[in-house]
C-alpha positions in Angstrom: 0.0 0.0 0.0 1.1 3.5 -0.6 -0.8 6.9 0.3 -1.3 7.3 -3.4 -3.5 3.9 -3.6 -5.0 2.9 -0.8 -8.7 2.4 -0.5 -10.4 4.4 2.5 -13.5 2.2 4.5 -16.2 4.1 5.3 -16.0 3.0 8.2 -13.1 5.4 9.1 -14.5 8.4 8.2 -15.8 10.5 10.7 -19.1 11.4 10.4 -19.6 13.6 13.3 -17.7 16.1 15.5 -15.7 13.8 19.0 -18.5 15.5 21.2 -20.9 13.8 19.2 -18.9 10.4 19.7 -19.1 11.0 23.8 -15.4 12.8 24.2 -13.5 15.8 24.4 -12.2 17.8 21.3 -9.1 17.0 22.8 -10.2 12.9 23.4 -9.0 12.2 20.0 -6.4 9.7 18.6 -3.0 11.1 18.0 -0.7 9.3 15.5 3.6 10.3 15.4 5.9 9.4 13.0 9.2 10.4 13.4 11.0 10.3 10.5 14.9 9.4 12.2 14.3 5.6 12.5 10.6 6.1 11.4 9.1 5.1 14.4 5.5 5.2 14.3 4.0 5.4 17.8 0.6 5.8 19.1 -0.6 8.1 21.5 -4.0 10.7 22.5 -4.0 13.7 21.8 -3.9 15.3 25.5 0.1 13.7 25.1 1.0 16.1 22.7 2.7 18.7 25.3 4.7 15.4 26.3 5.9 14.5 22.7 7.4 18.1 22.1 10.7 19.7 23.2 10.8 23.2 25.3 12.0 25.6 23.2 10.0 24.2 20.4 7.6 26.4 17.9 3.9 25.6 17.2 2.6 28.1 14.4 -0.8 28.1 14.5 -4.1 29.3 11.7 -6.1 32.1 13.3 -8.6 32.3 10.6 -12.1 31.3 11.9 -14.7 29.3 9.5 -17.4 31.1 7.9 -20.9 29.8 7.1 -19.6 29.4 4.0 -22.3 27.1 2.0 -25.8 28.9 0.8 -28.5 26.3 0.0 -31.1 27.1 -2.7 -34.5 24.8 -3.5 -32.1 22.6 -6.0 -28.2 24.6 -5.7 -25.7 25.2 -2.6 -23.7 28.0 -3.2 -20.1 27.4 -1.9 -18.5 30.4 -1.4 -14.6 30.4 -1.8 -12.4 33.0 -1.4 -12.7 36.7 -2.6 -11.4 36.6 -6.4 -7.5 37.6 -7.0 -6.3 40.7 -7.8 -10.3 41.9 -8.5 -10.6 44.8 -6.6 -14.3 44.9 -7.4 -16.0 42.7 -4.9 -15.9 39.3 -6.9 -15.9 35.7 -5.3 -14.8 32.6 -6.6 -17.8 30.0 -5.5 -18.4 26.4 -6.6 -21.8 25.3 -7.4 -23.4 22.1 -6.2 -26.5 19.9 -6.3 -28.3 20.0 -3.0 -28.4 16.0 -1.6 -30.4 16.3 1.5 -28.1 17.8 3.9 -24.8 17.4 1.5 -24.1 18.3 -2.0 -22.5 17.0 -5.1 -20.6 19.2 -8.1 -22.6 20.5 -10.6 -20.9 21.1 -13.8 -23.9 23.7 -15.3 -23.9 27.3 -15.4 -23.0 29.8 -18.3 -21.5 33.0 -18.1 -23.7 35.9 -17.3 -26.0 33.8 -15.4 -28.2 35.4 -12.6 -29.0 32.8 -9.6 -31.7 34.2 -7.2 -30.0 33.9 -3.6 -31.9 33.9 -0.4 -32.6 37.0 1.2 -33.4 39.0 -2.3 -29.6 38.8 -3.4 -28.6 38.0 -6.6 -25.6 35.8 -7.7 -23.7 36.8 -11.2 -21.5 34.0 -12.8 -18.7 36.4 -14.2 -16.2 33.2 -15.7 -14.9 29.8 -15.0 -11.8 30.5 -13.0 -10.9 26.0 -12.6 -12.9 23.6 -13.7 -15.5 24.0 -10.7 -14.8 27.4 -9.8 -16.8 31.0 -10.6 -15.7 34.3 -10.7 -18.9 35.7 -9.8 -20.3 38.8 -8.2 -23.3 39.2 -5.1 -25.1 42.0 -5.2 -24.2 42.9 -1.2 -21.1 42.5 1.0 -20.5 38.5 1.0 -19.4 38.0 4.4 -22.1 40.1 6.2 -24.5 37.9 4.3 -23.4 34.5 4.5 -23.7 35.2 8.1 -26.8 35.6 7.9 -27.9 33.7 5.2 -25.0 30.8 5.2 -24.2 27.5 7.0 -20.7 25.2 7.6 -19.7 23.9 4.5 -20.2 20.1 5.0 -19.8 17.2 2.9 -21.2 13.4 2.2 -19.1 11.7 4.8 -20.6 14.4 7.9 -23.6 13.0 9.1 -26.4 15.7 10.2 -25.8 19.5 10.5 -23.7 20.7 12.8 -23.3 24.6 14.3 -20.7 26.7 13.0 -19.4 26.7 16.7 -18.0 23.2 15.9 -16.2 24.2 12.9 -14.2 26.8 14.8 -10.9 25.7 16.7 -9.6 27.1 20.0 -7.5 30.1 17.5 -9.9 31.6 15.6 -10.1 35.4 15.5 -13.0 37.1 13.7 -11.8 39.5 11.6 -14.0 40.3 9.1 -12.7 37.5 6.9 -12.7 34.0 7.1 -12.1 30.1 5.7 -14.4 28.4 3.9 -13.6 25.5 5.3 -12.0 24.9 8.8 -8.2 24.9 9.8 -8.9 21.7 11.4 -5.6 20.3 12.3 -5.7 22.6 15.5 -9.6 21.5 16.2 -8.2 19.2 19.0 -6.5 21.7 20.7 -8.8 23.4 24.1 -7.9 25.9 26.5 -6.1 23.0 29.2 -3.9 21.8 26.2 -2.4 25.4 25.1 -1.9 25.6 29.0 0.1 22.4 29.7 2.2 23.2 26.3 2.9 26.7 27.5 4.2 25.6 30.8 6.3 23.0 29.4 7.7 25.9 27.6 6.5 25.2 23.6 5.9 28.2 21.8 2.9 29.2 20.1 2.7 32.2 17.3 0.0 32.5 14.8 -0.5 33.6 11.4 -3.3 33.5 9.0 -4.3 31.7 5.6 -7.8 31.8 4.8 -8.9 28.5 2.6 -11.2 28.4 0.1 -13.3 25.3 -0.8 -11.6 21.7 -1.5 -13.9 19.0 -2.7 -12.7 16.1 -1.9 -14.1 14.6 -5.3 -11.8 16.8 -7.0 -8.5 16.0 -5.5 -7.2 19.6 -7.3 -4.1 21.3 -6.1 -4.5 24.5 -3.9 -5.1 27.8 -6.0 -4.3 31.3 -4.3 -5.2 32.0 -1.1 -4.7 34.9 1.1 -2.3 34.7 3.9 -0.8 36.7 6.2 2.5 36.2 8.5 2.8 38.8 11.1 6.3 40.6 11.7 6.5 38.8 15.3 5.5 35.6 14.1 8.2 35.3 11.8 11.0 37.2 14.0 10.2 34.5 16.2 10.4 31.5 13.9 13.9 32.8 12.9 14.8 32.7 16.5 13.7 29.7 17.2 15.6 28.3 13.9 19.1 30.1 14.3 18.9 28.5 18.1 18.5 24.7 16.5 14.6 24.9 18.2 11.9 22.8 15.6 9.1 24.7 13.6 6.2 22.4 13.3 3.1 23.7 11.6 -0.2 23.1 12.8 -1.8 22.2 9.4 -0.9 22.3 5.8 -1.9 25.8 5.4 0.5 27.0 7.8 3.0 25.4 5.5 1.9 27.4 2.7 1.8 30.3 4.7 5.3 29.7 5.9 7.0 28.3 2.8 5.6 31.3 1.2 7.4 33.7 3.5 10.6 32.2 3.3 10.9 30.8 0.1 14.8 31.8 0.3 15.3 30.3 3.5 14.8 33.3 6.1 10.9 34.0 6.9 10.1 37.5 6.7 6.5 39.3 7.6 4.5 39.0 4.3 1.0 39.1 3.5 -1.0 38.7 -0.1 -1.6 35.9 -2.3 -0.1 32.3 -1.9 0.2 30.3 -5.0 2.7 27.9 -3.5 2.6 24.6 -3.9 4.9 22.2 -1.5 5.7 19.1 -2.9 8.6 16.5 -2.9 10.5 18.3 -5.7 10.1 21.7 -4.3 10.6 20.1 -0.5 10.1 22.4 2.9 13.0 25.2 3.7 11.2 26.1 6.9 8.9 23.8 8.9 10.5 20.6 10.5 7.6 19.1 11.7 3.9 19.1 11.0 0.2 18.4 13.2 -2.3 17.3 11.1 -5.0 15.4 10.2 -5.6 12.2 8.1 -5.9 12.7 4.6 -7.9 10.7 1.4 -6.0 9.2 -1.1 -4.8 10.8 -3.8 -5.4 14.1 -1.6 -3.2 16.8 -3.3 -2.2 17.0 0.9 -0.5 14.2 0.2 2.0 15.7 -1.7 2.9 18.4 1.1 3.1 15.4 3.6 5.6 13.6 1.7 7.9 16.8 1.4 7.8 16.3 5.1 8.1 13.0 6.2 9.5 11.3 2.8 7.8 8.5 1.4 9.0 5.3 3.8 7.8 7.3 6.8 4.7 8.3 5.6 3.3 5.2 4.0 4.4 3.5 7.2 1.9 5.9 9.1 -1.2 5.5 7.0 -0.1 1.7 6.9 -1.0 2.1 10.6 -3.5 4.2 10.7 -5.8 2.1 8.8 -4.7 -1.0 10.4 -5.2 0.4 13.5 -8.5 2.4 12.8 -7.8 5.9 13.0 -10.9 8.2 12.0 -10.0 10.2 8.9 -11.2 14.0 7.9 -11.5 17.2 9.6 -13.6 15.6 12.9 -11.2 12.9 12.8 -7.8 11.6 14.8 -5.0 13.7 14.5 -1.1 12.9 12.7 2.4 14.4 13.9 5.4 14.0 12.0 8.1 14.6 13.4 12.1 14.9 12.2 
């Protein structure tokens, strides 16, 4: 088996938030490879201030989720990210057939098309920006209005509906702007663990990428996203590297945030749009160590993981993980590689 090929049972997908399973946000499985002997270990996830070093960097995705998915009698309406480098209010969005609570790609739509939205909004479809993406325009401010109007993007696998509240983790900072879908690597994390991994000495600096949609039936690679890394977040990843201290991310888009800022080696503050891709050829010049969750074959996350761990390590983790049942997606267990 190799992450590129192996099939993923049903019957480890998680279909509802932990809570919803009888345990903490925190009472989830935690799964460590370390890639110098590639151990693979297994652990919870309350033993993560345990497995890290003092002195060590956690870098962390402020941006909260939005209600990011606006259903219609026979359409949802995903919206993305705002469009780049339109200064004109335009959003990229994906349309889908409603299916009960889910929804499925639907490849219709023409340019110029007005979709009547809830509320007495209207939707333009401008272009095809990818395959499944719109550039289109609403006819009011999108945020303000999906909060009103919008609900947590969720897809086939999530059983139910579930409130926004449980697509937020324990960083998120409303700001005006926001993910369409959640940073969910640090989902796990609560008030007690940030505690125990401050006292133990771990450092913890944020930054912020905020994701647009990514369907899982399209396995595409990410497109630009906007991202921000503060001047203090990345003065203090430069300490902690020039003092032989580990970066590890918390999630792949703090990866592309980072990789982004220091694509010559030394991370600087920067903000814009990310295009980045990380993969085994273009390998990692920053992060030593990555939290995460578990990811569906042939998952363009895949790649990123690989630049990580290498290819040995990481089929030796997913070898284990489905041997040893781990819950896969965003309510899932949770995956640290470590150098």
């Amino acid at each position: 088996m190799t992450t590129d090929t192996f099939a993923l049972p049903g019957a480890l997908e998680a279909h509802e938030p932990p809570e919803a399973r009888g345990v903490g946000r925190d009472g989830v499985r935690l799964l460590v490879g370390r890639r110098s002997g590639r151990a693979v270990t297994h652990h919870a996830f309350t033993d993560l201030p345990d497995l890290l070093r003092p002195s060590d960097l956690l870098v962390v995705n402020v941006s909260p989720t939005l209600p990011a998915a606006v259903r219609l009698d026979r359409l949802t309406v995903h919206f993305s990210t705002p469009a780049p480098d339109d200064g004109d209010g335009a959003w990229l969005v994906e349309l889908r057939c409603q299916r009960g609570t889910s929804s499925v790609p639907y490849g219709g739509g023409t340019p110029g098309e007005w979709i009547p939205m809830p509320g007495g909004a209207t939707l333009t479809l401008l272009r095809r920006r990818t395959p499944r993406l719109w550039e289109a325009r609403l006819t009011t401010d999108v945020i303000p209005y999906l909060r009103r109007h919008g609900v947590p993007i969720a897809y086939p696998y999530v059983d139910g509906e579930w409130p926004i509240s449980a697509y937020q983790t324990a960083f998120a900072l409303d700001r005006g702007a926001g993910s369409a879908e959640m940073p969910s690597a640090a989902r796990a994390f609560t008030p007690e663990i940030v505690t125990r991994l401050v006292s133990r000495g771990v450092l913890i600096a944020p930054l912020t990428l905020h994701t647009g949609v990514a369907s899982p039936e399209a396995h595409e690679p990410p497109y630009a996203e906007p991202y921000e890394v503060p001047a203090a977040t990345a003065a203090l990843v430069e300490h902690v590297r020039a003092r032989g201290g580990r970066v590890i991310a918390v999630g792949t888009t703090v990866v592309r945030a980072l990789e982004t800022a220091g694509t010559d080696g030394h991370v600087r503050a920067r903000s814009g749009w990310t295009r980045h891709l990380v993969t085994p050829d273009s390998g990692v010049r920053i992060v030593d160590g990555l939290l995460t969750g578990l990811h569906e074959p042939r998952s363009s996350h895949l790649r990123m993981l690989r630049a990580i761990a290498g290819d040995a390590l990481l089929d030796r983790v997913y070898d284990a993980a489905l041997t040893e049942r781990y819950l896969f997606h965003e309510f899932g267990d949770a995956n640290l590689l470590l150098p």
